[in-house]
N, C-alpha and C positions, 0 to 999 in steps of 0.2 A: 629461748632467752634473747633470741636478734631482734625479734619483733615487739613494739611495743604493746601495749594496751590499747584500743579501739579500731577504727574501722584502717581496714585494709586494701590497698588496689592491688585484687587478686593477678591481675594481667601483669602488672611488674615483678610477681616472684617466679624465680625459676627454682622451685621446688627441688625436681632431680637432680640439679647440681649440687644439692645440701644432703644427697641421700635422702630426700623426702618424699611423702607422698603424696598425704591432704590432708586437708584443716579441717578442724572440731572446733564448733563456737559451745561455751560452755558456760551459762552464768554471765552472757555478753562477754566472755573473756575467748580470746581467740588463740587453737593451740597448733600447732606443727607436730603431726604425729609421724613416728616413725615409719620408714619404708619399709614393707614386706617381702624379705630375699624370696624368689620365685623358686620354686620347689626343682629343682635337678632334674633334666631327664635323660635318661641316657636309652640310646637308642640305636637296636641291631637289626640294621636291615638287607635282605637277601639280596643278591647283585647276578648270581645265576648256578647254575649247578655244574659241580664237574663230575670227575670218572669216581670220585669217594666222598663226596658230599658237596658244598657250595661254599660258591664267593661270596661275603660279607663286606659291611662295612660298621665299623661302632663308630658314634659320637655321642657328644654330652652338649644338649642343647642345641642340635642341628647345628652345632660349629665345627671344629676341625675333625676330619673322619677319617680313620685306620683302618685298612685291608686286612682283614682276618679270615679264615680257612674253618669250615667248620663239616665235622661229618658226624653220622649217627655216634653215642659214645655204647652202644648196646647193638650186638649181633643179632641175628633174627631170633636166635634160642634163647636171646634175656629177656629180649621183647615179649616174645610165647611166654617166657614165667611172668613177667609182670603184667599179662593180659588175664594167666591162668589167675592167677593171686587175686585180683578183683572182678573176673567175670564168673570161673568154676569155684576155686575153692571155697568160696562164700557160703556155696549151694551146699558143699558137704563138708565141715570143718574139721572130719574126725581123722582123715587121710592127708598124708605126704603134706605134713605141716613144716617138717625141712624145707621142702621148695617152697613154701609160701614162706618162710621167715629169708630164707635166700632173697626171697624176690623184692620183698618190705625192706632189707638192710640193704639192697642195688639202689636203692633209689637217691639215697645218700651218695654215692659212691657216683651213679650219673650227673648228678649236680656236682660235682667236683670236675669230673671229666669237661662240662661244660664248660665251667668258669675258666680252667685252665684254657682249654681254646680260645675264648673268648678275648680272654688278657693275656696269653700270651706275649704279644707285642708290650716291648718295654712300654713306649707312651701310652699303648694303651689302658695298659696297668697306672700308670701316675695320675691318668683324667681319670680313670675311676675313683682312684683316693682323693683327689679332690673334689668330690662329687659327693663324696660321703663324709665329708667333714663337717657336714649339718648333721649326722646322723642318718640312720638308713629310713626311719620313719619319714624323713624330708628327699626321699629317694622316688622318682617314678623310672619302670624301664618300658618301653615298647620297644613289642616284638613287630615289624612290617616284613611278610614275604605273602608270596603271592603262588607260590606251589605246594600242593597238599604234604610232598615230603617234607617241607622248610617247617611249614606247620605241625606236622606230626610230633616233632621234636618235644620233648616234655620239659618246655620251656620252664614251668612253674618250678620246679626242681632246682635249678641252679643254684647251685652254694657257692659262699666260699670258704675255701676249706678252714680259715680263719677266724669265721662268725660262726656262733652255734647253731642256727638256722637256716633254713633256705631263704633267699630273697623274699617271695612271693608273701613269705608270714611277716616280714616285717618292713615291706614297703608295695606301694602299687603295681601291678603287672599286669600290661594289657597288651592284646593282639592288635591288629590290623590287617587291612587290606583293601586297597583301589577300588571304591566303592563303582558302581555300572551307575547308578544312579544319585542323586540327590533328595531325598525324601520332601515332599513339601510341606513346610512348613505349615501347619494348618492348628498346631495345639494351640487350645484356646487359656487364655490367664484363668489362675482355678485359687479359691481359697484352701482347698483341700487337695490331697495326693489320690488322684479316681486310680483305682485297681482291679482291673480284672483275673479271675486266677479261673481259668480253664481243668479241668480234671474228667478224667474219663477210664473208667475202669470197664475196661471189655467183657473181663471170665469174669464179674462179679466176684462170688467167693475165696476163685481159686484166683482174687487179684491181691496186689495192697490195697489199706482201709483206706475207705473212700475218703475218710478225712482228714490223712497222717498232715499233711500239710495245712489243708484251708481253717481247720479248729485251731492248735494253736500260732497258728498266723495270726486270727480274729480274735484270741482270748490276748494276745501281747499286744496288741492296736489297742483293745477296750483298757487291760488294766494301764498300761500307758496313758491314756486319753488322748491317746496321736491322732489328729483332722486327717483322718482316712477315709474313705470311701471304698469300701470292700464289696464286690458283687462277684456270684458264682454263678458260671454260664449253666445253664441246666435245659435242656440234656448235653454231657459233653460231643456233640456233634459238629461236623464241620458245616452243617445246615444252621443250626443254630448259632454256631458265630458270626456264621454270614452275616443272617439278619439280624443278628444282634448289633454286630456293628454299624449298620447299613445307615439307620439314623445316630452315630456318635460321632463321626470324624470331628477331630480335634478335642476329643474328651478327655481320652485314657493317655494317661501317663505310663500305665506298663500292661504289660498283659504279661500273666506267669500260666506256662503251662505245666501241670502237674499230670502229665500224660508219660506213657511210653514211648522211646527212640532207638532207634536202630537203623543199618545200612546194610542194606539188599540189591543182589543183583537182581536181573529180569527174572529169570530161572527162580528164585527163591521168592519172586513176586507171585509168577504163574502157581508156582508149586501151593503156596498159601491161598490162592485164588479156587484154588481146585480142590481144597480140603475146605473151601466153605469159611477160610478164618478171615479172608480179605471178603472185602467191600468191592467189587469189578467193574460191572456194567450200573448206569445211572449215579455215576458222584456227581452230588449236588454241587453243580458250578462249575466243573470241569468236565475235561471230556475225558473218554476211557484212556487209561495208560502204553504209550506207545510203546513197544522193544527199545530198548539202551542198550550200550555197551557198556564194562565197566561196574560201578558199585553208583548207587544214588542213597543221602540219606531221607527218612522217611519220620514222620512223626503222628501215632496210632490214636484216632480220637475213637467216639464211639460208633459202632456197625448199627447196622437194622435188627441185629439180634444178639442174645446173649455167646458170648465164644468168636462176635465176629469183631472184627475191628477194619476203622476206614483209612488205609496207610494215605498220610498226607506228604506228598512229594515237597522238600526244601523249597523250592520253586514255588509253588501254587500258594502254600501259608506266609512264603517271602509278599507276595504281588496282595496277597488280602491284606496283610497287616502295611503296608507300605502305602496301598489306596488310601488307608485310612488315618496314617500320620501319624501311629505308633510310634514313639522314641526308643522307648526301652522294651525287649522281650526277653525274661527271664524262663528259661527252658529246664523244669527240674526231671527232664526225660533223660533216661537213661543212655550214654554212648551219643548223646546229641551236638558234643566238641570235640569227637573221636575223627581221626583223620584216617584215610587207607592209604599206605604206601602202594609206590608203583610195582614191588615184589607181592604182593597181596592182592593184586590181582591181574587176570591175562591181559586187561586193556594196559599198553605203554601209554595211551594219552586221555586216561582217566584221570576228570577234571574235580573240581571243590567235590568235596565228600560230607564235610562234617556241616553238619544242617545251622549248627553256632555261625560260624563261618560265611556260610551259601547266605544265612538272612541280613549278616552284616553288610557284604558283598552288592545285597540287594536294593543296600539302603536307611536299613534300620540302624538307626546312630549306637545303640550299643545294645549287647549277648551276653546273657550269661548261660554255659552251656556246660554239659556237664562230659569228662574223656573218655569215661567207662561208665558200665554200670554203677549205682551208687545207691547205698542197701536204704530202706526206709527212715531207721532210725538218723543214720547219718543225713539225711534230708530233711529232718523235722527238727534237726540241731541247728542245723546250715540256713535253713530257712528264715526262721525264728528270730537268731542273730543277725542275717543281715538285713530284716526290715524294722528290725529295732534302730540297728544303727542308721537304715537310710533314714527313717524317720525323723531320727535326730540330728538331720542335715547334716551327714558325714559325708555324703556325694556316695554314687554306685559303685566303682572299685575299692574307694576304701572301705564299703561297707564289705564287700567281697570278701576284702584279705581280711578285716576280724572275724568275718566266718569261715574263713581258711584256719582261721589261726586257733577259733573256738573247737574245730575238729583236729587239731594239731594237740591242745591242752585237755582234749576230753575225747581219747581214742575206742572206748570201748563201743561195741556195736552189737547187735543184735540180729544173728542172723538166720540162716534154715535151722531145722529143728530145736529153734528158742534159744540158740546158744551162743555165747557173749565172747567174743573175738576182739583184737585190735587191730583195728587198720590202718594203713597209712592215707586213708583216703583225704587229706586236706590235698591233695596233688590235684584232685579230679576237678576242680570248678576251674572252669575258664572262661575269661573274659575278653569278649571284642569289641573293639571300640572304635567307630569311625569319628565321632568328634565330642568334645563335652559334650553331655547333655543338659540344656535347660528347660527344668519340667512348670517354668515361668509361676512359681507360686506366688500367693498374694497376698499380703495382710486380708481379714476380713474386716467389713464396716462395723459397725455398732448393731445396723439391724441384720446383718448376718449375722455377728457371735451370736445375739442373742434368739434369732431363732435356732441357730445349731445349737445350744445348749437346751435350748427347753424341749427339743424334740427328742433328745437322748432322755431329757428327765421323764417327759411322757410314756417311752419307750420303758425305762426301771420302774417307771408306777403300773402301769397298768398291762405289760406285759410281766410283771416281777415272776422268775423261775424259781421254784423252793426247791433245792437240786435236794437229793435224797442224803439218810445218814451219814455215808460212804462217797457221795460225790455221783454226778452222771458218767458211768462207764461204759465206753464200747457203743455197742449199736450203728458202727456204721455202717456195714452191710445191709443192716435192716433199712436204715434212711436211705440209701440207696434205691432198695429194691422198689421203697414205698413210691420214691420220683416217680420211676420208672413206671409206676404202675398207674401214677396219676396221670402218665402222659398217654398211657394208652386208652383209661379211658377217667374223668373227672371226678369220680364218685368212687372209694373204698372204702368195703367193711374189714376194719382192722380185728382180728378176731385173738382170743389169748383168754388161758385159764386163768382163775388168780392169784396172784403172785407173779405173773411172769414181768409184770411192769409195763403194762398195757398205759397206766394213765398219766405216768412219770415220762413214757416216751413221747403222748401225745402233748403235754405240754410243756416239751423240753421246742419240740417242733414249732410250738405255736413262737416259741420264743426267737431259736433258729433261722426258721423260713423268714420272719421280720429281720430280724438282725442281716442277710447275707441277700436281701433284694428278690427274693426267691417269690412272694407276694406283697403288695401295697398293704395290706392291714388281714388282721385277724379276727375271731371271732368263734370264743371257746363255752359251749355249753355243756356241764359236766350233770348228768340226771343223779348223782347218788346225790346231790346236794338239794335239786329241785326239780318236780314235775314239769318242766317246761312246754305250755303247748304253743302253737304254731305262731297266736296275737301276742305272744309275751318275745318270744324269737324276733321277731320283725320289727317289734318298736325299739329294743335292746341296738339289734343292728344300726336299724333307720337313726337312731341318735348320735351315732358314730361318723355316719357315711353323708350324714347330708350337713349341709351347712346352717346357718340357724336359721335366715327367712325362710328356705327349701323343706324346710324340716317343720316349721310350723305348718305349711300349706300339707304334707305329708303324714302329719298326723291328724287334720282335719278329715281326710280319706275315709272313707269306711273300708273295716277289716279287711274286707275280699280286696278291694283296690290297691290298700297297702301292701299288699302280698304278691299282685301282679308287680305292682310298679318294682317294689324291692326285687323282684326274682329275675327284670328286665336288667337295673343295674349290675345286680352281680354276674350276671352272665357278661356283662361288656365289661368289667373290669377283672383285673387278677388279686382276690380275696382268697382266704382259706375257710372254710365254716367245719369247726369241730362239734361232734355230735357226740358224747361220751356215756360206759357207762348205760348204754342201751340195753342192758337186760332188766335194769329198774321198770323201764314202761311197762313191759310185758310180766312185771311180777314174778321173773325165774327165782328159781330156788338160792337161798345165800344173797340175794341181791338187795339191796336198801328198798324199801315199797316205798316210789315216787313213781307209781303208774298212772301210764293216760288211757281213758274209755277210747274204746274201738273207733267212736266217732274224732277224735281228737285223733287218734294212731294215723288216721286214712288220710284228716286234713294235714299231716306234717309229711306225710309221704307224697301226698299232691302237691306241694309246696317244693319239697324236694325234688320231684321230679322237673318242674319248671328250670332249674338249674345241670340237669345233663348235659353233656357235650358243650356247655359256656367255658367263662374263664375262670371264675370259681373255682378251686380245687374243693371235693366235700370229703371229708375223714369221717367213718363212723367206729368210736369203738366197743367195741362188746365181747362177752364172756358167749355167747350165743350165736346163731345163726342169722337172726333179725330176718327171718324167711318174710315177714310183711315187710318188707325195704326191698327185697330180692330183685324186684322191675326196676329199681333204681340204680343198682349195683354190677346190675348184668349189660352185658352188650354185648352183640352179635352172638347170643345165647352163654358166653361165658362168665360167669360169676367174678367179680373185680374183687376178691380177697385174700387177704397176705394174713396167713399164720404166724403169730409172733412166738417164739421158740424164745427158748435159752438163752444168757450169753455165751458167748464166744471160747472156746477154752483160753485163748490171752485172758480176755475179759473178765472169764472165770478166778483167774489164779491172780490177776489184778484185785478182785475185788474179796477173795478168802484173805489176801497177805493185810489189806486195810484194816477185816474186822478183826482177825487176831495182834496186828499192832493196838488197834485202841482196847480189845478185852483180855488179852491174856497179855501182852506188855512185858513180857518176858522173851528177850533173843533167843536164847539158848533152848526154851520149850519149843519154840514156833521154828527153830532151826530141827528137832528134832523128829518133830509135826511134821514137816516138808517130806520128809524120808518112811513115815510109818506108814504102811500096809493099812490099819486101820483108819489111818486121815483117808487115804488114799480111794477106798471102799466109801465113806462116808461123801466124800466128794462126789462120787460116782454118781450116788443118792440122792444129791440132790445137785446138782447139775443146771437143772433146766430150771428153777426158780430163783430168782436174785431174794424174794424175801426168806423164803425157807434157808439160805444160805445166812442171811444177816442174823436170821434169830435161832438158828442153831448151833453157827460156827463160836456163839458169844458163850458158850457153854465147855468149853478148853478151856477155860480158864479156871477151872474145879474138876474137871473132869477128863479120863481121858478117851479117846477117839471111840475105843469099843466099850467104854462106859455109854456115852451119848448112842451108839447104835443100839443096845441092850434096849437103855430106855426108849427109841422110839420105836423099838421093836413091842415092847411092852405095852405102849401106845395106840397099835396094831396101824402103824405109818406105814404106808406103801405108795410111795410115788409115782412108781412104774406105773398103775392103773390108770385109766382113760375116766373120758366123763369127768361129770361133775363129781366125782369120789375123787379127784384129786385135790380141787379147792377145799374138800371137805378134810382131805389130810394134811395141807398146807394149815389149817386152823387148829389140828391138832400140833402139827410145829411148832405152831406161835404157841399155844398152852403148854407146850410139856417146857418149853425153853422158859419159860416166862416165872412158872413156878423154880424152877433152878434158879435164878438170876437171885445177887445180892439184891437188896431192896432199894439202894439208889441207880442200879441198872433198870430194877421193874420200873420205875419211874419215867 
């Protein structure tokens, strides 16, 4: 209201003497917007150790600063129960649940012990309160010490005994420490957030699912519609990030690793080394591991073989991701912000431990690392929530603390033997931060949006997934294996009775491997729909892959030409070619008759063959052996085929509780179903087929468990049998269920 209407000499206002900040021209009308109170920070940092813990100092906004005294507020035997509580009892939840609730109601009780030291001191306590008179949500605190004891401290915990929370859920909290370096600046301006998410699962099986994280990470991006750029390093190798990154510096905005963490001495290095589980001699890009003294942390990508894993020393993934201008590294490895006290181990001047820490230290402007182990479920909760919020431009610790705070409001968890526990784990994620980060994003132009938008529409047209009744469940041990197996050699015959969901997983993949950068383009041939022979294949392709002059001169070719030419590109590019559905050629028994004559069978196997050892990934699926494909599928005499099995018992009992909510819809039957001997048995039955499971289990809803076994006993169903006698019993499934069903189910 001082300033009049029209033009202004910006150099005669002094703003900040008005409490001001800057002008907004609006409708030619010029405003004075008010100034933004800068967010509080208050700040405890180590000054040195004494005979019972360390000198501090706190201030609020690097202004006046108070000598406070601060020592562990937890003996070595509270520490063992709150280490037990989230590393052992997890593993068996049925014993000495006293000590684990002991140890989940300490953590309370340390955050109090904290605070009191902390404020203590009269003034210290009064600049606190006036620090908090915005509110604790307008609160930041950093932690700066520079000794792993200082650090060990379970900062995040801090209460005061006065707010019903701890700090850490309802304002920012982040670590520090004296960086060795300065990272160089090298990110390049991006219209989109580039993400790499590293995962590596060493025991396969006996791991977590290989996609607890990167699925819905990638299902919250898409229904969101957040300008992400998602890519999944494959194979989880420390070879393959090398060169993955080799041509990106200045790309990635974070790289999240979804791998395994832990701190090992030497001795438990060797010891792994000599039982075959470690990676030793030949790591790609470093040299062999020399003797240390002390603890070092490590973080576990994938080995040369199943059961093995390659420990990546703090150091060595600090100096790769730091060459390449990495800002942010998100670490959802287990014990990867776990610090080792100097009683924890015989070195007195054992240095940084916790690998969060070691890579900040390194250079990397900010960490997110995790203090203990940290169960799946609670990973897939944590995750989720803070890339929803960074996405919606909340910045990296405050996306943190609503994923602290999302695991605070939602404790239940899932852990060894399938059993749901509550934990206090919102403690566990810690944050380090050497300075903002600016991940420099950009408006896009007009012909950016509008190519990023039309390549996502291209992507839902003509990739569209018709996900099944029940939704896509499970399988990711199987997409696993399948990587795995194309890397060893290009070409698999994906092999599965019917029913087991052989064509629902090959084009859930074609969907997948595009969506997560896994291949440039795809290229899905299903035979139950059409005899496809070799010229119909190649022009289909050729129209995709070449551009329109290129593609005129390309189909001018004669057949044979096309077929070289085509089979030279896909080997120099990264494509997938699904082949589906391959017992139709050969006319097996149960199969749709879309056969090719022998002459035609030889020309798609010569075709085929041109494509071994390229870049091409080839998928074959079939009910059969496809013994005439056999020279294509083998290498170095071993046949490249994955058995497709069952789902998962998760998988399983995910996907029985679906069909009886939508067909029996009844709680209290499906609560009593869960416990009967009969479901139980019936289950057992059918196990290994996801469709014999859809269309039988829809038959509880009239019937009860040993009713449905009688009749498919009557049926003379026997699943257990091999061969094609069990496709043949999976079809009496679907008839016995089929005649039971009400008539708007038959439908």
């Amino acid at each position: 209201s001082d300033y009049s209407r029209g033009i202004l000499s910006l150099s005669s206002l002094r703003l900040s003497s008005y409490g001001l900040s800057e002008l907004a021209c609006i409708n030619s009308c010029w405003f004075v917007l008010p100034k933004t109170a800068p967010m509080p920070t208050l700040t405890i940092r180590e000054q040195g150790k004494t005979a019972t813990g360390f000198d501090a100092t706190l201030s609020i906004d690097y202004q006046a600063q108070y000598d406070i005294t601060i020592s562990d507020p937890f003996d070595a035997k509270q520490e063992q129960e709150l280490e037990f509580y989230f590393e052992k009892w997890i593993t068996f939840p049925f014993d000495e649940k006293v000590k684990a609730q002991r140890a989940a109601a300490s953590i309370e009780t340390y955050g109090h012990e904290l605070f009191e030291q902390v404020f203590a001191e009269r003034r210290a306590y009064s600049a606190y309160e006036r620090a908090c008179q915005q509110g604790l949500s307008n609160l930041k605190i950093e932690i700066l010490g520079e000794s792993p004891e200082f650090q060990a401290l379970h900062w995040e915990a801090l209460k005061d005994p006065e707010q019903p929370r701890a700090f850490a859920l309802d304002c920012v909290v982040t670590r520090k420490r004296l960086a060795e370096k300065d990272m160089a600046d090298v990110l390049q301006p991006s219209a989109t957030i580039n993400l790499l998410v590293v995962t590596a699962r060493p025991d396969e099986e006996s791991d977590v699912g290989y996609r607890t994280i990167s699925r819905p990470l990638i299902e919250a991006i898409q229904q969101a519609q957040l300008r992400v750029n998602v890519e999944l390093l494959r194979p989880g190798t420390y070879q393959a990030l090398s060169e993955h990154l080799e041509d990106k510096e200045g790309y990635y905005h974070i790289v999240h690793f979804d791998v395994h963490g832990g701190l090992m001495t030497y001795d438990q290095f060797q010891e792994g080394m000599q039982q075959d589980r470690y990676t030793y001699q030949a790591r790609y890009g470093r040299s062999d591991m020399q003797p240390y003294d002390g603890v070092k942390a490590f973080l576990f990508l994938e080995g040369e073989a199943k059961g093995q894993a390659d420990p990546v020393e703090a150091g060595e993934l600090a100096e790769l991701l730091i060459n390449k201008g990495i800002p942010v590294c998100i670490l959802n490895a287990c014990q990867s912000g776990k610090q080792v006290r100097a009683e924890q181990t015989d070195d007195e001047t054992a240095v940084e431990t916790s690998l969060g820490s070691r890579l900040m230290t390194a250079g990397v402007q900010m960490v997110v690392a995790m203090g203990y182990s940290v169960t799946v479920s609670a990973a897939a909760l944590m995750m989720e929530k803070l890339y929803g919020q960074l996405f919606a431009q909340k910045g990296i610790p405050e996306a943190i603390r609503l994923g602290r705070k999302e695991l605070y409001n939602r404790k239940n968890r899932r852990v060894y033997f399938n059993q749901i526990v509550e934990l206090e784990d919102w403690l566990l994620p810690v944050v380090y931060a050497n300075r903002e980060v600016d991940l420099k994003l950009r408006q896009m132009d007009f012909e950016e949006e509008e190519a990023y938008y039309k390549a996502i529409t291209a992507l839902e047209s003509r990739y569209e997934f018709q996900a099944p009744t029940y939704g896509f469940i499970g399988r990711d041990l199987d997409i696993l294996k399948i990587e795995k197996a194309l890397f060893r050699h290009n070409v698999l015959l994906l092999r599965g009775m019917g029913g087991t969901g052989k064509t629902t997983l090959l084009r859930y993949l074609w969907r997948w491997w595009l969506t997560t950068h896994f291949v440039e383009d795809a290229f899905y041939f299903g035979y139950d729909e059409k005899a496809y022979t070799v010229e119909q294949i190649v022009h289909e392709i050729g129209k995709q892959v070449y551009a329109r002059r290129e593609q005129a001169l390309f189909q001018a070719m004669s057949p044979e030409a096309q077929a070289v030419k085509l089979a030279k590109k896909l080997c120099e590019e990264q494509y997938v070619l699904i082949l589906d559905n391959l017992e139709s050629v050969t006319g097996q028994p149960l199969a749709i008759q879309n056969t090719l004559p022998p002459a035609d069978q030889q020309k798609l196997c010569r075709f085929l063959a041109k494509l071994v050892n390229g870049n091409t990934k080839v998928l074959l699926g079939s009910r059969s052996g496809e013994e005439w494909l056999a020279s294509v599928f083998t290498a170095e005499g071993k046949a490249n085929v994955y058995q497709l099995g069952g789902l998962d018992p998760e998988s399983r009992s995910v996907l029985a509780e679906k069909v009886l909510a939508a067909q029996v819809n009844d709680e209290n039957r499906i609560a009593a179903l869960r416990t009967d001997d009969g479901f139980k048995r019936l289950m057992k039955l059918l196990e290994v087929y996801p469709l014999a499971m859809e269309v039988v289990l829809g038959n509880l809803a009239r019937q009860t468990p040993e009713e449905v076994l009688a009749g498919l006993q009557a049926a003379d169903v026997d699943l257990n049998v091999g061969g094609e006698e069990r496709t043949n019993n999976i079809l009496k499934c679907v008839e016995y269920s089929h005649c039971n069903l009400s008539p708007e189910a038959q439908k």
